[in-house]
LOZA-328012 format. One record per residue: residue in one letter; x, y, z of N, C-alpha, C in turn. Coordinates in steps of 0.001 Angstrom, whole numbers, plus 500000, padded with zeros to 6 digits. Atoms other than C-alpha are relative to their C-alpha. Layout:
// residues N
AXYZXYZXYZ
...
//
This chain:
// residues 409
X498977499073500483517376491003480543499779501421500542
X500044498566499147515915494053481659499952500310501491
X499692499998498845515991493260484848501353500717500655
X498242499874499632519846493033484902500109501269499503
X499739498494500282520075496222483035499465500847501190
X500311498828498989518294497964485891500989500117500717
X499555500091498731520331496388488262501671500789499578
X498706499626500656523659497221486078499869501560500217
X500074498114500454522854500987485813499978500289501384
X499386499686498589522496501018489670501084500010500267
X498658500519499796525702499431490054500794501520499204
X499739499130500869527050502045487439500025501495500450
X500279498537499650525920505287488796500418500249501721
X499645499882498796527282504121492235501477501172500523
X499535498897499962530614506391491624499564501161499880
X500686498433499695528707509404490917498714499920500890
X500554499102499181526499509374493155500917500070501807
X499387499649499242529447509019495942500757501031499760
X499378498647500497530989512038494227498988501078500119
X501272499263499947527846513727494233499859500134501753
X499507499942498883528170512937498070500578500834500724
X498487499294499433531577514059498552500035501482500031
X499490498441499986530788517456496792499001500323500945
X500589499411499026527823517849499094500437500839501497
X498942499621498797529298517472502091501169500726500422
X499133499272500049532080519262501451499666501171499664
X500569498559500109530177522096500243498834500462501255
X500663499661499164528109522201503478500932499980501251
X499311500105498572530894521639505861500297501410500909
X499525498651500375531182524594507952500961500525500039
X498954499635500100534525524920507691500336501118498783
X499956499385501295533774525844504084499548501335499633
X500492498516500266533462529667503032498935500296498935
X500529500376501327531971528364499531498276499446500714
X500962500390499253528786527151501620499277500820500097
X501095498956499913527367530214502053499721501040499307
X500101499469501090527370531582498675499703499446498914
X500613501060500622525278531010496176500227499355498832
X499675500436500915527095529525493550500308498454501473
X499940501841499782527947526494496777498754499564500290
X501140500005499698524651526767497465499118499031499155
X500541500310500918523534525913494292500369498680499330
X499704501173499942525977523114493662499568498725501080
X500647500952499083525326521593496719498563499451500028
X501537500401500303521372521561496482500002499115498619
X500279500639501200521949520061492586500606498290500334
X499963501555499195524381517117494290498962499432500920
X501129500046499084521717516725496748498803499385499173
X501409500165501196518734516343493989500987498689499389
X499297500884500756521258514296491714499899498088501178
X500346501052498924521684511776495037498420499378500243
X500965500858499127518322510875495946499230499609498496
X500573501129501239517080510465492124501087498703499338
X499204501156501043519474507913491346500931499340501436
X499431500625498273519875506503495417499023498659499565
X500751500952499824518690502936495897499271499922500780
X500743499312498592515723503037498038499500498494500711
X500367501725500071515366499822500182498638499928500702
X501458499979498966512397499171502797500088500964500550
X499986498542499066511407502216504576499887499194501700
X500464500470498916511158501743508555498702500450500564
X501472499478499617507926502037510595500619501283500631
X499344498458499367509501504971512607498760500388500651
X500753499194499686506864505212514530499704499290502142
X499291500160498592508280504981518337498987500270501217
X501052499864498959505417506008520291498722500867499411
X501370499956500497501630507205520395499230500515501392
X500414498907498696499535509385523012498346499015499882
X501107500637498992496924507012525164499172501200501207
X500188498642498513495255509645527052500346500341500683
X498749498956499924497204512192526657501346499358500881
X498607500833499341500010510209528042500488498993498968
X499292501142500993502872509012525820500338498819500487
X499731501333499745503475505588525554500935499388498683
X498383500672501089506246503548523677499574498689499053
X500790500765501259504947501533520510501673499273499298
X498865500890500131506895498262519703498859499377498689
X500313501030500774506415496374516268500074498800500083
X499293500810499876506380492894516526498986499009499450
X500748501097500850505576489561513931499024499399501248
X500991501080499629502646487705515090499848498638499425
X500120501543501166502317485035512462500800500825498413
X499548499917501307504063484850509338500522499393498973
X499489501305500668504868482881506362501303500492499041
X499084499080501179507448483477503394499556501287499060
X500473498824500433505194485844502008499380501344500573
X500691498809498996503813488210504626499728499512501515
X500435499994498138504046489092508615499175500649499859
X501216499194499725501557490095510311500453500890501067
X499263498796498733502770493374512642498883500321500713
X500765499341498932501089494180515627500779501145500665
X499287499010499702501988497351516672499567499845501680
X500304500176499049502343496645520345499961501237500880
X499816498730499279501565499768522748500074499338501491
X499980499943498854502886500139526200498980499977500881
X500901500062498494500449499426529313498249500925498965
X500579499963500937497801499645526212498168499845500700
X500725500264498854494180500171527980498861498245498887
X500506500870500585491890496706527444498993500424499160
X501191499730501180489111496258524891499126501120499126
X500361499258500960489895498541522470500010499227498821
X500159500958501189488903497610518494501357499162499698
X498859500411500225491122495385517085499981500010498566
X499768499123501102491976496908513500500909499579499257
X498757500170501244493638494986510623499987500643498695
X499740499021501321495039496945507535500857499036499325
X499243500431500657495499494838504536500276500999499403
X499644498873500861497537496744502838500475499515498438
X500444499674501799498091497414498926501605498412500067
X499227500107500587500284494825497491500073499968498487
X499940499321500728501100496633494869500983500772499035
X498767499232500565504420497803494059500949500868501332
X499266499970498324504815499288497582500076499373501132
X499642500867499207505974498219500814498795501114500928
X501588499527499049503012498451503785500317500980500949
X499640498757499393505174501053505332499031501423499170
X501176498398500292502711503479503032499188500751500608
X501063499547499459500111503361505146500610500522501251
X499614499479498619502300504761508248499014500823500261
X500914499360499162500373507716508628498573499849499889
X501354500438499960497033505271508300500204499249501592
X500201500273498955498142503589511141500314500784501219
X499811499243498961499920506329513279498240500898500424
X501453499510498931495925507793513621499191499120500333
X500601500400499258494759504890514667500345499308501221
X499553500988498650496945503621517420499540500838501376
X500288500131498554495965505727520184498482499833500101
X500892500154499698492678504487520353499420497725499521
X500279501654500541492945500475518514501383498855500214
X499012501306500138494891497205518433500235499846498697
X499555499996501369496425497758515426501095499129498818
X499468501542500682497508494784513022500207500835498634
X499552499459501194499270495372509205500468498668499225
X499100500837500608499887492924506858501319501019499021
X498744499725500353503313493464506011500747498728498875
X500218501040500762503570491644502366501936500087499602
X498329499992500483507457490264501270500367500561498835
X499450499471500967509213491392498558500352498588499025
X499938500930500904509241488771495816501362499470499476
X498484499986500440512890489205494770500633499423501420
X499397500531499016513415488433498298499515498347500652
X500619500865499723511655485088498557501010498655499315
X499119500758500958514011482196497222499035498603499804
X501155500672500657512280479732494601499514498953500856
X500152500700499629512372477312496704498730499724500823
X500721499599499109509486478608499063498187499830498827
X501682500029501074506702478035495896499738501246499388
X500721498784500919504558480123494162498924500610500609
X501335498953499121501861483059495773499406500236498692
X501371499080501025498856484168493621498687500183500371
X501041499370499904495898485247493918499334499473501229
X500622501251499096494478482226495927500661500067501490
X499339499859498923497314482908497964499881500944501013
X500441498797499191496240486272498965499004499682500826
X501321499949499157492688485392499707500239499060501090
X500162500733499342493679482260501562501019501136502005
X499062499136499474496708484861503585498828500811501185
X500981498730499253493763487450504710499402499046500595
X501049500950498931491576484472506281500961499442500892
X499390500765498766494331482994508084500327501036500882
X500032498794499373495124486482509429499043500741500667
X501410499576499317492027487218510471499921498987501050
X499939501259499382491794483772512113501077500431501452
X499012499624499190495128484898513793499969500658500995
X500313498532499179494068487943515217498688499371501181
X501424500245499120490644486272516874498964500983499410
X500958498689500309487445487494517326500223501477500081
X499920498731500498485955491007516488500825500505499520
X499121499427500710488538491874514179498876501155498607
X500423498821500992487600495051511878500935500058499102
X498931499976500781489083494887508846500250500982498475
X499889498702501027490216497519506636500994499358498565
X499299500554501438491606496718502612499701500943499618
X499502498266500143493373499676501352500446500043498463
X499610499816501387493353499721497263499682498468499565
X499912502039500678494307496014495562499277499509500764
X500297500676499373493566494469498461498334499196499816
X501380500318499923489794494968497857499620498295499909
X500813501195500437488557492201495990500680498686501172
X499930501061499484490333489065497512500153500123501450
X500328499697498527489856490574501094498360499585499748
X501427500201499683486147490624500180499487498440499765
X499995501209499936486609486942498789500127499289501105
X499513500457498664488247485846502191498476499864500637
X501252499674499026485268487436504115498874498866499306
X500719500762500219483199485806501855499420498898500224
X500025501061500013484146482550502044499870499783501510
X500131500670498238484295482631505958498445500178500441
X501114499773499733480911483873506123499215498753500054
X500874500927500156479565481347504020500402498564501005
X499327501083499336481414478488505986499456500676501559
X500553499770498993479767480688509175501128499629500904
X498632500135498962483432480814510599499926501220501388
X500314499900498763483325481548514334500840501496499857
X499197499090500397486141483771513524499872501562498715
X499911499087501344484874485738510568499867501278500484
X500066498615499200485077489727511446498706500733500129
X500929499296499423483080492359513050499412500387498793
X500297498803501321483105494976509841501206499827499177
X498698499449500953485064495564506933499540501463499271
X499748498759500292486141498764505678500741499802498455
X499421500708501565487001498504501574500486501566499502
X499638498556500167489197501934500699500170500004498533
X499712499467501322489774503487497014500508498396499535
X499701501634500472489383499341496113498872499576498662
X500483500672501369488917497916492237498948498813500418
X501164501024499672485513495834493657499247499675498687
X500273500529501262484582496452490313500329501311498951
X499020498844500740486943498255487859499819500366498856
X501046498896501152484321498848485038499170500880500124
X500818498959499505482594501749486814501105501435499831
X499326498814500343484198505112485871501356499890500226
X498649500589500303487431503143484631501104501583499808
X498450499115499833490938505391484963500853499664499356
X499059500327500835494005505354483091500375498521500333
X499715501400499446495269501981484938499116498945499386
X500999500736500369491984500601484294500161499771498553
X500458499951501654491675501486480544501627499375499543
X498371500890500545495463500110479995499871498701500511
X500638500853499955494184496978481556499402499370498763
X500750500265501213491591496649479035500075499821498403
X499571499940501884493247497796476156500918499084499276
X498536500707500317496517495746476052499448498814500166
X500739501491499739495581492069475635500700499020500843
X498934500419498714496670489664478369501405499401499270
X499090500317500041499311488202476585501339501349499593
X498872498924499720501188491597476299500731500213501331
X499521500323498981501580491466479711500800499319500646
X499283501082500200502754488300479824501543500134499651
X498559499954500580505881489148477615500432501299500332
X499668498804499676506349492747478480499952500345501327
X499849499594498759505936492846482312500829499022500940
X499748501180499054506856489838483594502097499904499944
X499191500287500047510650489551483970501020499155501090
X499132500753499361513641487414485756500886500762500999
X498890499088499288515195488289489272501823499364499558
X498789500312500439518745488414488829500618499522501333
X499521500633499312520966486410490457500757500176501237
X499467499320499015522371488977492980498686499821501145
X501294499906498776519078488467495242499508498786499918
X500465501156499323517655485675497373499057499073498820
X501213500411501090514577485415494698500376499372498544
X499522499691501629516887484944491715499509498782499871
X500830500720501097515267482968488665498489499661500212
X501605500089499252511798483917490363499635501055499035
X500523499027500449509995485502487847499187500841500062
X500814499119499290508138488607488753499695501355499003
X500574498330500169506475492031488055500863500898500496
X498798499075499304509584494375488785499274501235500959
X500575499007499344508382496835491610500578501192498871
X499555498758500878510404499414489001499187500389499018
X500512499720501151508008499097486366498774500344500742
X501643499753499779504786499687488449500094501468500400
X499019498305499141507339503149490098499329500673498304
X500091499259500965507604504104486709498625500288499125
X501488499918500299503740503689485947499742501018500565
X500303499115498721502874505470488874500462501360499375
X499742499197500007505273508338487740499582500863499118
X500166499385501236504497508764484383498129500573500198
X501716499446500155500865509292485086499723501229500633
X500112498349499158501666512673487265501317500549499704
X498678499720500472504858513380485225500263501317500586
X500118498245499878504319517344485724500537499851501361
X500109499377498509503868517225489156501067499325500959
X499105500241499716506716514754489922501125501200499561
X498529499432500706509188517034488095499547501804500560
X499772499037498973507957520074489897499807499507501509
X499431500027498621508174518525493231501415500114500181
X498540500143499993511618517869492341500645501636499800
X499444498127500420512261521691490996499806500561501502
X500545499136498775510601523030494342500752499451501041
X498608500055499335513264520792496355501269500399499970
X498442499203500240516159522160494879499825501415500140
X500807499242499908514729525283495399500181500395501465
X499519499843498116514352524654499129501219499708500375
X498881500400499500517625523497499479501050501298499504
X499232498853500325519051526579497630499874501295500782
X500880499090498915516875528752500048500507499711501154
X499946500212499068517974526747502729498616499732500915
X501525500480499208514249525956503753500332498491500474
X500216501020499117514951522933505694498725498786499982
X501359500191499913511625522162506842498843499283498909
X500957500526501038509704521731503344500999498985499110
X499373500836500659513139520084501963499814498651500730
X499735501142499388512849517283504695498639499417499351
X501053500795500017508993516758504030500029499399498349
X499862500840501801509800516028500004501256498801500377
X499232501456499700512552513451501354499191499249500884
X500226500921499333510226511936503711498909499037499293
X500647500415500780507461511738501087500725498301498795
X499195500850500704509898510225498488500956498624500292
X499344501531499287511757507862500533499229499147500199
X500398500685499983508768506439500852499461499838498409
X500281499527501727507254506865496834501181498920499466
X499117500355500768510434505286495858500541498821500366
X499382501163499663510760502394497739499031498710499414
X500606501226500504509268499222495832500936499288500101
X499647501687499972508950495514495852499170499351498563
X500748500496501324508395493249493183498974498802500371
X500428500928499361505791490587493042499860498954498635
X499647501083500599505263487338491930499034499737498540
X500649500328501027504291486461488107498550499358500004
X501370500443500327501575484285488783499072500796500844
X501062498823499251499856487105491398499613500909499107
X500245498885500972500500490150488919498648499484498844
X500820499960501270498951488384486065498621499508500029
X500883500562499397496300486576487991498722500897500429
X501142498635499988495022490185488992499787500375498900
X500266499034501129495482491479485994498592499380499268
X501289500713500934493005488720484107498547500440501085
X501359500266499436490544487960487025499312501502500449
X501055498537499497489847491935488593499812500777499016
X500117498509500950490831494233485720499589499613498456
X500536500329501214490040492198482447498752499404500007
X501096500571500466487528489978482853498949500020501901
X501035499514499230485848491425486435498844498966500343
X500663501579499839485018487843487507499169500409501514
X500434499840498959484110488818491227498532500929499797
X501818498929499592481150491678490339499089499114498912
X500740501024500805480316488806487777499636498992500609
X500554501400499239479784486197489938500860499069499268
X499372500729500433482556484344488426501204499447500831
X498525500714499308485404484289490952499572499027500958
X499673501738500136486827480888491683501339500234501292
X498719500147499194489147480303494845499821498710500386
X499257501119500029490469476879494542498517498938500126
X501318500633500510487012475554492843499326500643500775
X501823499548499648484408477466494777499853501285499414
X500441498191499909482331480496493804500190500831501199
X500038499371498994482797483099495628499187500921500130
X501287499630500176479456484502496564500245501362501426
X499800499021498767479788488121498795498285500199500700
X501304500158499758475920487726499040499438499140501305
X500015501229498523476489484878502017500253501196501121
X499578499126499453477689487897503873498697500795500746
X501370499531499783474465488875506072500069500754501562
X499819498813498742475826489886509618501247500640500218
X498646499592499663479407491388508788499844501640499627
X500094498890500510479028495515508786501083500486498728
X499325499893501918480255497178504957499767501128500275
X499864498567500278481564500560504779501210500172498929
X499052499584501480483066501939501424500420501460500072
X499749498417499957485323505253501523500324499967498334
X499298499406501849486202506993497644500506501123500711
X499548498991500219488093510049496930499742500647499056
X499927499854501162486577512231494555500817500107498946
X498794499516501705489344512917492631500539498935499888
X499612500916500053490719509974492702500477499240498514
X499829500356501609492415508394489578500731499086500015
X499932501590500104493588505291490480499107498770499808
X501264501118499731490164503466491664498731501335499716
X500909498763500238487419505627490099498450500409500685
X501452499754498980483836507032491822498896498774499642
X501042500850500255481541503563491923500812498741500232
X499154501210500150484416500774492006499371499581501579
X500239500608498975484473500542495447498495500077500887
X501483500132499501480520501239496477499982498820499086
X500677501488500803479937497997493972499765499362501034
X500214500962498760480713496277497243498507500055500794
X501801500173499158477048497217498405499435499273499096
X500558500972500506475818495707495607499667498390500118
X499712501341500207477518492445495319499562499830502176
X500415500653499303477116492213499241498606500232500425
X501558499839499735472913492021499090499164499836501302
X500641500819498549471954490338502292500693500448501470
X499232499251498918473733492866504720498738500851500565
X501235499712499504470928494628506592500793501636499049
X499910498389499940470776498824505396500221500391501163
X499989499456498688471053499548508747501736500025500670
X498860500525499009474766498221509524500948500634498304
X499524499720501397475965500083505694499982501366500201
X499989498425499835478032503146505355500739500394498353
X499337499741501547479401504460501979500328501777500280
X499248498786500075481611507414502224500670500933498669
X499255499487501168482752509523499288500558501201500427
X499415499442499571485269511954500774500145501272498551
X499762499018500604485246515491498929501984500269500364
X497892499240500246489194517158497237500883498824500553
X498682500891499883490944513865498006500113499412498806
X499573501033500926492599511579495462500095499158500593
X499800501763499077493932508029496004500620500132501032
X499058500139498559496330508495498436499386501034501003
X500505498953499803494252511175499641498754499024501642
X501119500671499185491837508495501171500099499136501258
X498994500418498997494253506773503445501136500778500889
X498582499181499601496837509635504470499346501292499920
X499772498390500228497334513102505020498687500581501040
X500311499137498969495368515957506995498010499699500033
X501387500229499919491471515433505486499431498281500505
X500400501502499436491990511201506170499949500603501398
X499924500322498349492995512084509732498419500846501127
X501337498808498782489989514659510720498855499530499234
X500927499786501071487506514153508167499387497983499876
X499732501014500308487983510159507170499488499073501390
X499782501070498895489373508155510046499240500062501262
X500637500088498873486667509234512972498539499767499344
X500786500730500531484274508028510329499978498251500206
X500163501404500141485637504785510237499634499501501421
X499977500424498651486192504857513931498651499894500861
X501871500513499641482020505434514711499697498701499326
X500687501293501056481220502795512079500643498859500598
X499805501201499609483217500270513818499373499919501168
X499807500145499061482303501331516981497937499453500442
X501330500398500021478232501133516447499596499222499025
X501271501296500679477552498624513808501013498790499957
X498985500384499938480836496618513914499136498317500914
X501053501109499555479104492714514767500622499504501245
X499635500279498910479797491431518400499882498583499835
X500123501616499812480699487454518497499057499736501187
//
């Protein structure tokens, strides 16, 4: 039911926000005298604001058309490698690309967003790697017919992807991903798969999400699983491919997300209307480029959501030695020649300071010598993947660590 109500109130608000449109445009045309005074000024910037909080936001694109090979641009093509109903795998193909550079997969978060997040994780590493993305589906877009994904599904997803890619693959898991990336690895280790990767890289990842637990965490804990159950889980509606696929609405994880930085959403939004009343351009585009991405979710599938919810965030089966992928333990301790580097963000308040170093723990039998643990000063979560301190500070960390301890087949 609440599903359809979302979808109804979209539907609903579709005349005003083409009126909201109309007066824009018409108040910016420059034909118009009202345009450059600030009473149209002011209307126009409020249609403007009004439009993009109450716009449907669908997949973002990669948009990311080319990439500088020493110092010489070159023209960057996306294109599936392998893929099933639930996730391609994108290789970002570069033009006349020089040979045996790393080859660099980014699972990315599925999570509520689409793997377009990490754009500017992968725009700093293409001119120097072979850069791979899982690119996970949208649940609503999957029709029932195609089965059920969970948990098992993930871990089994990341090993065949790895597999895909070949040797020396370096593999980076960017939030969620953690744990059943480190399961994957696990299990290929122990099985001494020919294929299993160079290094992994485990970012602001719940490895073990009773170490200086966060709001997310502690709402986890507190709410008992069957609240979840009846309060998150709802029915796609019948307007989309997925319909009568029951899922985790990407809307409800948006509106998690929002409420936990309420302030600072609702003055980004003040400080766009603002620029748009100013006519600042420039800082109005970078709050639409932010938000277009922020606002674009996918939903995922009931038995994944709730599958994480029990096994990582309630009952923390993996730093227990309890997780189970399709009857085996999964032991990260088999793990003895694959290099382990952990980044944090201090500030961080999604995945808190210790979650993701657990991973040194649980993997024991890794030499000290081939082990890096990073805790990045003034970033948050998104802080640890993106923006100006990942790209200088961060990412030529990761890029030594693959490049000297990173295991050679």
């Amino acid at each position: 039911m609440l599903y359809n109500m979302f979808e109804f109130s979209k539907l609903a608000m579709g005349p005003w926000r083409a009126a909201a449109n109309a007066t824009r445009r018409t108040l910016r045309a420059p034909w118009n005298p009202m345009g450059d005074t600030l009473a149209g000024r002011t209307t126009a910037a409020a249609a403007d604001l009004f439009e993009s909080m109450t716009r449907n936001y669908g997949k973002p694109e990669w948009d990311l058309p080319t990439t500088e090979i020493n110092g010489k641009t070159v023209a960057v093509t996306p294109e599936t490698v392998w893929s099933s109903p639930w996730c391609n795998l994108v290789h970002f193909k570069r033009e006349n690309a020089p040979k045996n550079q790393p080859k660099v997969l980014f699972v990315s978060p599925m999570s509520g967003h689409f793997a377009t997040l990490l754009r500017g994780t992968v725009k700093t590493f293409l001119p120097d790697s072979e850069v791979y993305i899982t690119d996970w589906v949208d649940a609503a877009m999957v029709p029932i017919s195609d089965g059920r994904f969970d948990l098992n599904g993930f871990v089994d997803h990341v090993a065949d992807m790895i597999r895909a890619i070949g040797e020396n693959v370096h593999v980076v898991a960017v939030c969620q991903p953690g744990p059943p990336t480190l399961a994957a690895i696990s299990l290929m280790a122990e099985d001494k798969d020919e294929l299993r990767p160079a290094s992994m890289i485990f970012m602001g990842s719940p490895i073990d999400a009773r170490l200086s637990p966060t709001v997310p965490n502690k709402l986890a804990e507190e709410k008992p699983f069957e609240w979840f159950e009846q309060n998150a889980v709802h029915t796609v509606p019948p307007t989309f491919p997925g319909a009568m696929r029951r899922v985790y609405p990407g809307f409800l994880q948006l509106s998690g997300f929002m409420q936990m930085n309420w302030e600072r959403h609702v003055d980004a939004h003040w400080q766009f209307y603002n620029h748009l009343v100013e006519e600042d351009g420039d800082s109005a585009d970078k709050h639409r480029q932010f938000y277009d991405e922020y606002l674009a979710v996918m939903d995922l599938t009931e038995e994944f959501y709730l599958q994480t919810i029990k096994d990582v965030f309630q009952e923390h089966k993996l730093p227990r030695g309890k997780f189970e992928h399709r009857g085996r333990i999964v032991d990260p301790s088999k793990i003895t020649d694959i290099a382990l580097m952990t980044v944090e963000g201090e500030n961080d308040d999604i995945s808190g300071i210790g979650q993701t170093q657990a991973a040194h723990d649980l993997c024991s039998n890794i030499p000290a010598d081939i082990r890096i643990d990073w805790v990045q000063p003034k970033v948050g979560h998104y802080g640890v993947f993106n923006g100006s301190r990942f790209e200088k500070e961060i990412a030529p960390r990761m890029k030594a660590f693959m490049k000297e301890k990173g295991r050679k087949a």
